[in-house]
MARPALO-12151 format. One record per residue (C-alpha): residue in three letters; x, y, z. Coordinates in steps of 0.05 Angstrom, whole numbers, padded with zeros to 5 digits, always signed. Example, Ala and Ser with C-alpha at 12.3 -4.5 7.8 and 13.67 -1.06 7.14 Angstrom:
ALA+00246-00090+00156
SER+00273-00021+00143
end
This chain:
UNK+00304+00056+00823
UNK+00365+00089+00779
UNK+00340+00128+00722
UNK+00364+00112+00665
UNK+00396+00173+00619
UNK+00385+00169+00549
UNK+00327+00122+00551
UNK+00289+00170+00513
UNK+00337+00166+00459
UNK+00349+00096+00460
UNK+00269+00087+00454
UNK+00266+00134+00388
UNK+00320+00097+00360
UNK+00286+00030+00380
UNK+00223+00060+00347
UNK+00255+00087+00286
UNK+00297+00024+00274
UNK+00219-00019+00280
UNK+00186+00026+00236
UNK+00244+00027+00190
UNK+00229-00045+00168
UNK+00157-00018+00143
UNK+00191+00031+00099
UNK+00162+00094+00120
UNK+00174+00145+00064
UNK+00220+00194+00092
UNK+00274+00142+00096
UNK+00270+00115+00022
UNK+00327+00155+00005
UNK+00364+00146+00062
UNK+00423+00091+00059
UNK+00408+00034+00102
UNK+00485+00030+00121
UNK+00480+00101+00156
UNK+00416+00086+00192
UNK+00450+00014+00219
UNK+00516+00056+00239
UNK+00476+00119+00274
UNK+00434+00070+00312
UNK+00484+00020+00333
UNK+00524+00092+00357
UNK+00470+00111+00408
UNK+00452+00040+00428
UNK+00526+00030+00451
UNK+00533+00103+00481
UNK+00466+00085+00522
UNK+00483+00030+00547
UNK+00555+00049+00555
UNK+00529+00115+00599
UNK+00483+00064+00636
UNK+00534+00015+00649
UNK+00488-00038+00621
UNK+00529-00105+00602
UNK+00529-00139+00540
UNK+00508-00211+00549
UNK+00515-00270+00506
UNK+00451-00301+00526
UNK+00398-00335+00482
UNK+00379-00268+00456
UNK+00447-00253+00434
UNK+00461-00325+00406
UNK+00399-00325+00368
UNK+00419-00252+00340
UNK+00483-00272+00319
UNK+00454-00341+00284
UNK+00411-00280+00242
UNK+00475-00244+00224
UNK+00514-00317+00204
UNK+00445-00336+00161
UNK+00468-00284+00110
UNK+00537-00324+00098
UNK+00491-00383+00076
UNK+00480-00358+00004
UNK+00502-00345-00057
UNK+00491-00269-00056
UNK+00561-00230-00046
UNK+00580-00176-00001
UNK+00629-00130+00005
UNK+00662-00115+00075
UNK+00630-00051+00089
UNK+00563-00087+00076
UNK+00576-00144+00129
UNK+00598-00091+00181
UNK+00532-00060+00169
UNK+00491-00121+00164
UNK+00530-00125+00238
UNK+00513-00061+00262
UNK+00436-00078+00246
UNK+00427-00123+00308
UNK+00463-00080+00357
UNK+00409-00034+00381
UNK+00364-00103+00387
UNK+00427-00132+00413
UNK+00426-00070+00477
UNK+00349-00080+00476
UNK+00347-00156+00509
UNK+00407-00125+00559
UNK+00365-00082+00587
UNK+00311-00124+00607
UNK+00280-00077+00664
UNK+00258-00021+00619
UNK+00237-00059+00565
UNK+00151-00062+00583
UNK+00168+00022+00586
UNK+00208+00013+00518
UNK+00143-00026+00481
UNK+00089+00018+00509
UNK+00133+00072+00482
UNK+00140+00039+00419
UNK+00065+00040+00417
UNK+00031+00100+00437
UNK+00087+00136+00389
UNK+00051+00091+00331
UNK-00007+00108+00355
UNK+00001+00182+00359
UNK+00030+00182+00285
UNK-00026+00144+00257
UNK-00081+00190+00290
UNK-00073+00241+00229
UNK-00058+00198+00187
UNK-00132+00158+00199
UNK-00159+00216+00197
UNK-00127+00243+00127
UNK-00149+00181+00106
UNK-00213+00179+00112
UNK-00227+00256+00105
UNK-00199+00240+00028
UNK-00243+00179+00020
UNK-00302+00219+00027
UNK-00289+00289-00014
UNK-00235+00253-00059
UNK-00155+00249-00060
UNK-00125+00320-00073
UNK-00064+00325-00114
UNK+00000+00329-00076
UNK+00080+00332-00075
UNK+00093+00271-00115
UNK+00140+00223-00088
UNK+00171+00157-00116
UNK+00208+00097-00081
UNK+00265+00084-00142
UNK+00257+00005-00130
UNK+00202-00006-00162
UNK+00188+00064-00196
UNK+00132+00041-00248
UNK+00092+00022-00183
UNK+00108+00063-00121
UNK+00088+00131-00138
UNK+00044+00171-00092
UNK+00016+00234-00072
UNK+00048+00255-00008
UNK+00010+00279+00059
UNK+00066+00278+00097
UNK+00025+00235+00147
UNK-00005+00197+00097
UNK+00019+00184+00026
UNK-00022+00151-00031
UNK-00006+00111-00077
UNK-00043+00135-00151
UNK-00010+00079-00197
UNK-00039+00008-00162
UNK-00116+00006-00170
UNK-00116-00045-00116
UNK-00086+00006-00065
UNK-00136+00054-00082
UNK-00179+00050-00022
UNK-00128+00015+00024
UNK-00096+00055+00086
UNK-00022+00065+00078
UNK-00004+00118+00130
UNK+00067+00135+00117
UNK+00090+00064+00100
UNK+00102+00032+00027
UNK+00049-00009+00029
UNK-00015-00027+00066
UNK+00015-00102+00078
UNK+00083-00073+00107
UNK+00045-00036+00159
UNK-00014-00091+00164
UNK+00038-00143+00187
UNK+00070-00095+00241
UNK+00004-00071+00274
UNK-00009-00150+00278
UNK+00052-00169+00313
UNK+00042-00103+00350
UNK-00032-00128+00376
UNK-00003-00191+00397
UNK+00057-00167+00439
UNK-00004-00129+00472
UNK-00052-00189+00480
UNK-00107-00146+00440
UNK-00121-00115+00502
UNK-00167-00054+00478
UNK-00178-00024+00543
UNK-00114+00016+00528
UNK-00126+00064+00468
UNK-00073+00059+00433
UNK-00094-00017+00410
UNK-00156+00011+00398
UNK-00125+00055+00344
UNK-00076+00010+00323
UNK-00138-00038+00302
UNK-00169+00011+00271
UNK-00112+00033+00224
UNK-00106-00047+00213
UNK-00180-00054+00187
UNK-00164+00001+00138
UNK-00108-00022+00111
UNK-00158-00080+00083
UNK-00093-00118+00088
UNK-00102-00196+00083
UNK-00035-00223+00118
UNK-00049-00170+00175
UNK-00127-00194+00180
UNK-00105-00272+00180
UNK-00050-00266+00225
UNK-00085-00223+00273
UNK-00148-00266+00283
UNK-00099-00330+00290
UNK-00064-00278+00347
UNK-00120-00264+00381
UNK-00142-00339+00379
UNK-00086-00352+00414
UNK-00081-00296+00460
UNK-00156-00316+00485
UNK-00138-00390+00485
UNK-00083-00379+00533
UNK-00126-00338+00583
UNK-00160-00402+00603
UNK-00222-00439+00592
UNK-00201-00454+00514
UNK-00262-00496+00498
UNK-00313-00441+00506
UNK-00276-00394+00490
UNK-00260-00427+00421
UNK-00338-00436+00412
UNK-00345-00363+00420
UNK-00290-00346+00372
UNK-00307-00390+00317
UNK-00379-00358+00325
UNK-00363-00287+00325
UNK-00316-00311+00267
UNK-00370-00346+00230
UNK-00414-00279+00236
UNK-00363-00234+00194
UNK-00363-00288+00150
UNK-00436-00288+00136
UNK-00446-00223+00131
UNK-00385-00206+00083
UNK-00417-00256+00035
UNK-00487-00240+00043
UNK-00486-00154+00054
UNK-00506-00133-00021
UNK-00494-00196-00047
UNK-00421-00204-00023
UNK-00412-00131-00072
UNK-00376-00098-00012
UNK-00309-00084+00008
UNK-00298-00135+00063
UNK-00319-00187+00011
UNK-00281-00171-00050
UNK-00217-00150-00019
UNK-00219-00209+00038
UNK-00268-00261+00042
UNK-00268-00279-00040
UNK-00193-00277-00030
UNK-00194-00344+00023
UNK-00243-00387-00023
UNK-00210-00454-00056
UNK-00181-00451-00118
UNK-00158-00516-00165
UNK-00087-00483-00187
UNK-00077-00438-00128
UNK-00109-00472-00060
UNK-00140-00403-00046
UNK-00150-00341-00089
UNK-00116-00295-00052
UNK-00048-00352-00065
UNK-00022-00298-00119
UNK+00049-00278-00096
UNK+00087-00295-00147
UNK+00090-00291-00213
UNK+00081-00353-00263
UNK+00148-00345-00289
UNK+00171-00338-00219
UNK+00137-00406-00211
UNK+00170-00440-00261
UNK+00232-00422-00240
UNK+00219-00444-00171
UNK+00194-00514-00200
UNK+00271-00505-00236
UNK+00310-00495-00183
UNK+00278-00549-00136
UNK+00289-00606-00187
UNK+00354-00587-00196
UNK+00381-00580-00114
UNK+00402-00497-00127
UNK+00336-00479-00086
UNK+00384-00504-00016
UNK+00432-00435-00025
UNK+00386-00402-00075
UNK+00409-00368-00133
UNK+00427-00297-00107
UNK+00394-00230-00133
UNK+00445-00222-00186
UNK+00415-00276-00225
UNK+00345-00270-00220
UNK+00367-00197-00245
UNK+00389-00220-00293
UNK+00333-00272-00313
UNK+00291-00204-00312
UNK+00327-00164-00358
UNK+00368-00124-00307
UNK+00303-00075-00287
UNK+00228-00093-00265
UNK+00216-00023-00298
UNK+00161-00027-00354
UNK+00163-00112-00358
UNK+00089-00146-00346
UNK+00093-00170-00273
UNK+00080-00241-00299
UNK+00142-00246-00353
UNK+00191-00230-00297
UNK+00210-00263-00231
UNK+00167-00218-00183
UNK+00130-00226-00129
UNK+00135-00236-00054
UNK+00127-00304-00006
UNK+00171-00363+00010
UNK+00184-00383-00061
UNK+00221-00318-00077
UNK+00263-00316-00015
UNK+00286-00389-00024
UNK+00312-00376-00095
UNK+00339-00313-00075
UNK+00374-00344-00008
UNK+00363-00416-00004
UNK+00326-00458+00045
UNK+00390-00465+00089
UNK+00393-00396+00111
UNK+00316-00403+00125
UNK+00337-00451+00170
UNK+00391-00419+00208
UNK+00336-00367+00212
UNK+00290-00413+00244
UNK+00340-00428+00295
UNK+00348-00359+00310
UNK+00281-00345+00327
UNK+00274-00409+00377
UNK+00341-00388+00409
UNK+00314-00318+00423
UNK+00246-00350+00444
UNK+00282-00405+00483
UNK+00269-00368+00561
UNK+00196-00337+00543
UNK+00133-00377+00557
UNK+00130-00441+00519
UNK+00055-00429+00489
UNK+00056-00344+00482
UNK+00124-00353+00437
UNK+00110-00419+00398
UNK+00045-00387+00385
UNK+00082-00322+00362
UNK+00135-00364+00318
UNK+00073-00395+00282
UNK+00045-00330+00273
UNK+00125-00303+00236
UNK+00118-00375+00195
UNK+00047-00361+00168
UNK+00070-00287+00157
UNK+00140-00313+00114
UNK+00102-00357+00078
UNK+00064-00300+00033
UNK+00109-00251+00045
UNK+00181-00268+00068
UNK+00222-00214+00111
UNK+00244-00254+00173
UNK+00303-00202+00179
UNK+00267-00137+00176
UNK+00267-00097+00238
UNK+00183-00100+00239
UNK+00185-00170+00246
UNK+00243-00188+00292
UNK+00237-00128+00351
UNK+00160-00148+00361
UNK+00181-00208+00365
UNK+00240-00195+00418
UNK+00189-00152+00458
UNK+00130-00213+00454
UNK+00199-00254+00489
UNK+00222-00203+00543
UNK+00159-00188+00566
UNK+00131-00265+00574
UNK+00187-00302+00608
UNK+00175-00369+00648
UNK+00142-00364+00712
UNK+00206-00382+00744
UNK+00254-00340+00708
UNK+00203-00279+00734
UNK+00200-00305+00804
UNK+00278-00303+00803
UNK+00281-00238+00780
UNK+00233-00206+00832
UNK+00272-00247+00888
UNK+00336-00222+00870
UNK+00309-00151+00849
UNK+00283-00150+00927
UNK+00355-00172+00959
end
């Protein structure tokens, strides 16, 4: 087989553009227009190099439905921002072209993860035990009155949130950005912990105490064991080891333990919220939400420019409650409507359209529950799991072609 050159490079800017949509901090200050142009540079000089073919196939048409959702709001752009919005999807773009490598390109993606957060775990919890140290202090500008931390370099802490106090961030903004990546990362693997670097990749999941990255993976690995075969005892066996954590999160110490007050208290009913942990958004967000569904501006949203406005211009020093804050469905749609939700939608079942019915509807379920409390369909830790989950489980037939004409 022809060895591809520049596939290392094309994998580190694959796994630089994927970690990118966590926020690691060494890029906070880094323009997001650079980053698109310097990886959409490489991407085409690989593939040029390789001779590797651009192809409008369903990848490519569901890619370019993700670009043409940002045209479906009121929020302006200049030119230079479109082009880069553009140049975002390229390296993606290159990535479903080159189909062969891309099992080498995830396992890549993963082990690299998993070497990076080896340090950090153990930073982690070598701190937990003797105590944070004071550090370099570092501060991401968007939100300066909350994300200030001591920095590790392979770990950073935050020392303003109380809630992150405990919580495993590695080098990412926050223990739900990296939470939600490790999830979609486990399920692109099939949870299968005979290869280490799962193994590690769970483990710096459990300490991020992260409850969208808990949720999402058990759902994932529900539905990884479902579709392995005999569902009905395997579901028995699931909802038992399940109903175990349960118990003894509620009943260790009298529920007074982590696993209970940061998760299980979080997924009990509550009249005004349907569960506790149902605390995205702020109540004037709320209200404003109620607003703009009444009155039909919730279908194009009402751009960032206004709800900047509403706020006062900053979110610096305001009570989280008095402004329009939060994260989840209900600040998307006011920010970009429900239409480009939509188109987003589509995307996602063009780029699934090829992959195994079951493993991707299973994995678009998984994006839906994840957008609902915390909505970035377009980051780059969302959509090139999800492209990997789709490359690497394509119908039976589409396979059997493959190998048939890979053997001719």
């Amino acid at each position: 087989m022809k060895k591809n050159k520049l596939l290392w490079l094309f994998e580190l800017v694959i796994f630089l553009d994927m970690i990118n949509g966590a926020y690691p901090w060494f890029f906070w200050n880094v323009k997001a227009s650079y980053l698109n142009l310097l990886f959409a540079v490489i991407s085409i000089l690989y593939l040029k190099i390789n001779g590797i073919k651009l192809q409008m196939s369903n990848y490519g048409v569901g890619l370019l439905l993700l670009f043409a959702s940002t045209f479906f709001n009121v929020n302006s752009a200049s030119v230079s921002e479109r082009i880069s919005q553009l140049l975002f999807f390229v390296p993606i773009w290159v990535l479903t072209c080159d189909v062969r490598n891309s099992q080498r390109i995830f396992t890549m993606m993963a082990k690299w993860l998993s070497i990076l957060l080896v340090p950090s775990i153990i930073l982690h919890l070598l701190f937990l035990a003797i105590g944070f140290p004071p550090s370099v202090i570092i501060i991401n500008e968007n939100v300066p009155d909350n994300y200030v931390y001591f920095n590790y370099f392979f770990l950073i802490k935050n020392i303003v949130m109380e809630d992150y106090q405990i919580r495993f961030c590695s080098i990412f903004l926050e223990p739900g950005y990296i939470g939600t990546l490790l999830s979609f990362l486990l399920y692109v693997g099939k949870f299968d912990f005979k290869k280490r670097y799962n193994l590690i990749l769970l483990v710096a999941l459990v300490l991020t105490i992260s409850l969208a990255g808990f949720v999402i993976s058990a759902m994932g690995w529900v539905f990884i064991k479902l579709q392995e075969g005999k569902p009905i005892k395997r579901l028995f066996y699931i909802l038992a080891v399940l109903g175990c954590i349960y118990w003894g999160g509620i009943s260790y110490n009298g529920g007074r333990n982590v696993l209970n007050e940061k998760i299980l208290s979080r997924l009990q009913y509550d009249e005004d919220k349907g569960i506790s942990g149902n605390n995205r958004t702020s109540h004037l967000a709320d209200a404003y939400f109620e607003q703009y569904t009444n009155n039909g501006q919730i279908l194009f949203g009402v751009g960032n420019q206004t709800i900047r406005k509403i706020n006062g211009g900053s979110a610096k020093g305001a009570s989280f409650n008095d402004q329009i804050r939060g994260a989840g469905y209900k600040i998307f749609f006011m920010q970009n409507g429900i239409v480009q939700a939509l188109i987003i939608l589509i995307g996602y079942m063009y780029i699934m359209k090829k992959s195994n019915r079951i493993y991707s509807v299973c994995f678009l379920l998984l994006i839906i529950i994840t957008f609902i409390q915390a909505s970035y369909p377009l980051s780059s830790s969302w959509l090139i799991p999800f492209v990997f989950g789709c490359l690497l489980n394509k119908k039976k037939y589409e396979n059997r072609n493959t190998n048939i004409s890979s053997c001719s």
